[in-house]
Structures are given as structure tokens and as C-alpha cells.
N, C-alpha and C positions, 0 to 999 in steps of 0.2 A: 934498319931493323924492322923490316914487317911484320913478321911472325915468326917468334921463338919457341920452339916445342921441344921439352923435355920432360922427364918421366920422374914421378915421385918413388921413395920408397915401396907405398902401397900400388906400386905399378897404376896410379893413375897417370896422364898424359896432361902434362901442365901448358899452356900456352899463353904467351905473351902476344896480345896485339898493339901494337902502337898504332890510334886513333887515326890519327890525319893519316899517314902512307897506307895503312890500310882502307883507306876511304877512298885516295889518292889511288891504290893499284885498281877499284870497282871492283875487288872480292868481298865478297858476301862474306855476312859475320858467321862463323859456326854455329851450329844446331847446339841445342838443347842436349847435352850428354851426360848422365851420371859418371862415366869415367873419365871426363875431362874439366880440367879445372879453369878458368881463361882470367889471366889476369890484365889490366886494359893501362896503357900508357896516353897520360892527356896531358895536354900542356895548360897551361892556367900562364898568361902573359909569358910566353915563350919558355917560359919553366915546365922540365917534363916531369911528370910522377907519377910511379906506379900504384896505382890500386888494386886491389886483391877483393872488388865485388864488383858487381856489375851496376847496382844501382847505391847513387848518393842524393843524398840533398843539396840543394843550392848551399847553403850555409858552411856543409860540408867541402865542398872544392873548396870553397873560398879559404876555409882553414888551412886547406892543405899549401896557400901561399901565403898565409901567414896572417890573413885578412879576417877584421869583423865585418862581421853582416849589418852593423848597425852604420858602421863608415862606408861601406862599398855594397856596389851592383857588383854580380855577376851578368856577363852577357856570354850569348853560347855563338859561335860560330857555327852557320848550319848554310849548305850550298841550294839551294831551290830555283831549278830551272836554271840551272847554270850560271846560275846570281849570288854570289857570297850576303849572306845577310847576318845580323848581330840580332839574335831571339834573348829577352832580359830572360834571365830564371829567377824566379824567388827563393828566398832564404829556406822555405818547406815545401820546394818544390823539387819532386823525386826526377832525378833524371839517370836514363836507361842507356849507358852504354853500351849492348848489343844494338841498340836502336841504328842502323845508316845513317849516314849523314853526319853524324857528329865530327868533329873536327877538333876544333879545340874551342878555350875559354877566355877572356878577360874581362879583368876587373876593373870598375871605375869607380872611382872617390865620390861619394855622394857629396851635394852640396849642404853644408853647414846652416839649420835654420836657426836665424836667432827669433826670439819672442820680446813683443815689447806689449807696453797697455797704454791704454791712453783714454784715459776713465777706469769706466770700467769693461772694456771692452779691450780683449786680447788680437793682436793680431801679428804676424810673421814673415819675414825678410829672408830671402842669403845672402842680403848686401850685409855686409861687418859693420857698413857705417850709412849711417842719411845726414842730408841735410836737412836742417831746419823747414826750410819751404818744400823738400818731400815729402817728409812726415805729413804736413798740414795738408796740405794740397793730394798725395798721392790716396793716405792713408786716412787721415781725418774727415780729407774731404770739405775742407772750409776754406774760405778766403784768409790771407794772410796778412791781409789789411784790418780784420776786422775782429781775430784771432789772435794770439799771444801762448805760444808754446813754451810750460814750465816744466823741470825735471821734480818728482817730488824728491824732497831728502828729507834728511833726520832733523832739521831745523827748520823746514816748509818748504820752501819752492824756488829753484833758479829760474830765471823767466830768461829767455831765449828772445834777443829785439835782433840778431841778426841771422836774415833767413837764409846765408850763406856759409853759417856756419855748421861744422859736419859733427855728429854726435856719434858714438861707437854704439853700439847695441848688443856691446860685451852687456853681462849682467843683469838681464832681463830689466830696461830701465819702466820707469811709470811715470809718466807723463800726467799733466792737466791740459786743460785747455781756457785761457783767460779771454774775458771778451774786451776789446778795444773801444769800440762802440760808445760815446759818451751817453749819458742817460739826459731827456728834458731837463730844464732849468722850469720852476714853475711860477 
């Protein structure tokens, strides 16, 4: 199905391109015509769908397979130099199917950030889980010898003594930091 041409009521000349084979045959998109209407066929992960404008926004395709923009990239398949390459588009980023080159779309599942704190200082993972001596060591930045990582809760504080143990970072957790460190005897 390269190109489908048929006529409306108001005798305009509707045409159907399908992106990739029309990319695929190296015909030129059509001109700019008041009496013709083009409507453009794109695949979004192998999935074909018609659209009836010529420009959408990123967020837009995405929708159209069923996707948020706040879980998934859009990437565009676009051919340069006889090299298949994957261009991200953003969420409000217009893109112009008369444009050559286009081809098709897919989607990728963004990676999950979790948030945790440790004081008062926020910081952020896509690991779901750390260990104890990551946290300190990756994130904290302290010795774990000399250190004592606690979760705070509604009762005070779990203290963490085994650095191989793995903590989830569902829930946005908050952490202390204990010092081990004995103080002078005087």
C-alpha cells in the first residue's frame, strides 16, 4: 500500500501515504495542494495508524499506541547516509510527516526514578533496591566503618549494622547517618 488516491465528495483527491514504503520507493512527498488532502500511515512499534494531519507532537504518537509520555520515549527512525539511526523526539516536539526520511516510530519505557534522602539532602536511583554499603559509600559518600545507616520511622530510627543488606526505595525512604566513631575518654 504506497499510495492510495481517492476522491471526496467535494471532489477533492484524498491520498493515503504509507511512511516507510513510501520512503522505501525514494518518491518525493506531494506538493502543497489546496485540492488535495494526504493522509499519512506511521507505525509506532510495528503498529500501523492512520493519521489525517500532517504534523503531531511527540506525546501525540505516543498516544496513538496507547502510551504516556511520562513512562515512554518516543524514538524516530530516520535513514541518514544510508545508516538507520533512532532521533528521541520529545513529548512537545512537532514532528512533520511530509518531512523525507521518516519512517517509522518506537517506544521505550523510561527508567523508574526512585527518590530517597539522607539528611537533608535529596538524591535519586533506578535501582528499586540498594544495599546498605551502596547507599553509604555510592551516595553518602562516607566510610562504612565509621558510619551507621538508619531508616527514620514513626518511632525513631532502624539502624542498619549489615552493609549487605538490600533496602527497597519504594516510598521515598529517609535515612540518617550515625557516627560510629567513639568519642575521647577524659
Amino acid at each position: 500500500m504506497n499510495t492510495i488516491e481517492k476522491r471526496t465528495d467535494d471532489n477533492k483527491i484524498v491520498i493515503t501515504i504509507d511512511l516507510e514504503e513510501h520512503f522505501n520507493s525514494g518518491k518525493q512527498h506531494p506538493e502543497d495542494d489546496p485540492g488535495v488532502v494526504i493522509y499519512y500511515v506511521i507505525k509506532v512499534d510495528d503498529k500501523r495508524h492512520e493519521v489525517k494531519r500532517r504534523h503531531m507532537l511527540g506525546k501525540d504518537i505516543l498516544s496513538l499506541d496507547g502510551k504516556n509520555p511520562e513512562f515512554f520515549n518516543l524514538e524516530q527512525s530516520k535513514r541518514i547516509n544510508d545508516q538507520m539511526h533512532l532521533v528521541e523526539i520529545l513529548p512537545d516536539e512537532t514532528v512533520d510527516f511530509g518531512t523525507h526520511g521518516i519512517e517509522k516510530f518506537f517506544t521505550k519505557a523510561k527508567s523508574k526514578v526512585y527518590d530517597f534522602w539522607i539528611g537533608q539532602k535529596e538524591y535519586k536511583t533506578t535501582e528499586s533496591s540498594l544495599t546498605v554499603r551502596q547507599i553509604l559509600e555510592n551516595f553518602a559518600k562516607v566510610d562504612p566503618i565509621t558510619k551507621t545507616l538508619a531508616r527514620k520511622t514513626e518511632g525513631g530510627f532502624i539502624e542498619y549494622k549489615n552493609l549487605d543488606e538490600v533496602i527497597s526505595m519504594d516510598n521515598c525512604p529517609h535515612f540518617s547517618l550515625f557516627d560510629n566513631t567513639s568519642l575521647p575518654v577524659s
